[in-house]
C-alpha positions as CSV (number, residue, x, y, z in Angstrom):
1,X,7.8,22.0,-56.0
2,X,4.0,20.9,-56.4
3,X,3.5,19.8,-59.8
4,X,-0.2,18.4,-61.3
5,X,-1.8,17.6,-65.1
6,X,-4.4,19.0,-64.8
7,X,-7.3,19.0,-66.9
8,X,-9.6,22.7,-67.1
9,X,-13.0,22.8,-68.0
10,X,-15.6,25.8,-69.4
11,X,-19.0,25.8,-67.9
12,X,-21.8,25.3,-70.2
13,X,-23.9,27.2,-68.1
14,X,-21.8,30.6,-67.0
15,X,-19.5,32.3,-69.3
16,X,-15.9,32.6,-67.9
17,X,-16.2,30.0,-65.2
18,X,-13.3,27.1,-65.2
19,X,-13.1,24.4,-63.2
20,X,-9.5,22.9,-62.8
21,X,-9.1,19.2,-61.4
22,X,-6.6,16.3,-61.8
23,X,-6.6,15.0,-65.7
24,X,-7.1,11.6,-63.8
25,X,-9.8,12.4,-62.3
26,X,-13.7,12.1,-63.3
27,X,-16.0,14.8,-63.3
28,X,-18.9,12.9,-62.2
29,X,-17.3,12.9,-58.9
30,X,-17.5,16.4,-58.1
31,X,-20.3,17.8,-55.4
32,X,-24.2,17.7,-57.0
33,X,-24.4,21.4,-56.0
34,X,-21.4,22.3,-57.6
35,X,-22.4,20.3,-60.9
36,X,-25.6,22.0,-61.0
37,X,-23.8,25.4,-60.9
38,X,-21.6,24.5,-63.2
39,X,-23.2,22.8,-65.8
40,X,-21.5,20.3,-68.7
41,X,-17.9,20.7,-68.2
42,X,-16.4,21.5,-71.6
43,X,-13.0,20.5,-71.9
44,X,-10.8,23.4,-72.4
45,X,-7.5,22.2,-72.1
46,X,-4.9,20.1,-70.6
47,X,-1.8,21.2,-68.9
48,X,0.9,20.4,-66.7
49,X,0.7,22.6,-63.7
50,X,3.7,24.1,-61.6
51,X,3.2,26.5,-58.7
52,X,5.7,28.7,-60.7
53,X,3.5,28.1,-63.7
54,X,1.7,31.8,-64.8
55,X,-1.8,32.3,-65.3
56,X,-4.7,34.7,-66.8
57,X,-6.8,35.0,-63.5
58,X,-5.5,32.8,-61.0
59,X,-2.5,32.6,-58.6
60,X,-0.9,28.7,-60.2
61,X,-0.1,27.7,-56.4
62,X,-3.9,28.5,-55.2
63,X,-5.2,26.3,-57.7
64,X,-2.7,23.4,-56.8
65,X,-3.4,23.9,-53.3
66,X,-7.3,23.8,-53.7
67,X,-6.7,20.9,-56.2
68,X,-5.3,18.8,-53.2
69,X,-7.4,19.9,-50.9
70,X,-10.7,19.7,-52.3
71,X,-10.0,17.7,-55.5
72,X,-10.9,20.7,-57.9
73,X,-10.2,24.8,-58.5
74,X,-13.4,26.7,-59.5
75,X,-12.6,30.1,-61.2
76,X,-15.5,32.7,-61.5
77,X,-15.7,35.5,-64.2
78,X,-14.4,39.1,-62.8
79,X,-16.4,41.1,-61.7
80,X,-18.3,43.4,-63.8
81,X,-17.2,47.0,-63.4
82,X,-20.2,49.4,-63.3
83,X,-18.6,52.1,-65.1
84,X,-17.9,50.0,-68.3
85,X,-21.6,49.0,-68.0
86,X,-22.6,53.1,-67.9
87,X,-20.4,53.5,-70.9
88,X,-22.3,51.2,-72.5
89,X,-25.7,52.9,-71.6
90,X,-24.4,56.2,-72.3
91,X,-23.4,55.1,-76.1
92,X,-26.9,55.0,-76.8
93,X,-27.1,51.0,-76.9
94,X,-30.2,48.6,-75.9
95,X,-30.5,45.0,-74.7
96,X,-33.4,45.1,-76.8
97,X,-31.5,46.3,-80.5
């Protein structure tokens, strides 16, 4: 069984976008264009990964599998679901308060 610590960061630039890579690992070594995407990593957490291991958004062996791969697991936000964003309009609210 694939196991990893890992350590998962929180973009400073897009809410809801984690990047998972080896604890051991530096984050200066990751691609420009993906650093300039992602912004300041924020350390979220630490963890010891399993492929067994459950998580919130993403499938556990995925992200151990892009880990070796490419050396890192980018997870985007959801996407946005237009009817909850109707809902919103039809409530009366405004971007603008």
């Amino acid at each position: 069984m694939k196991r990893e610590v890992v350590r998962v960061y929180r973009s400073s630039k897009s809410p809801e976008t984690y990047l998972y890579m080896r604890k051991k690992d530096a984050f200066d070594g990751l691609p420009d264009a993906l650093k300039e995407l992602f912004g300041r990593g924020i350390t979220a957490m630490d963890m010891l990964l399993t492929e067994d291991k459950k998580l919130a958004r993403a499938d556990a062996a995925k992200v151990l599998e892009s880990i070796e791969e490419k050396g890192f697991y980018l997870q985007l936000p959801p996407p946005k679901e237009d009817y909850l964003l109707d809902l919103y309009r039809e409530k009366g609210y405004s971007d603008h308060g």
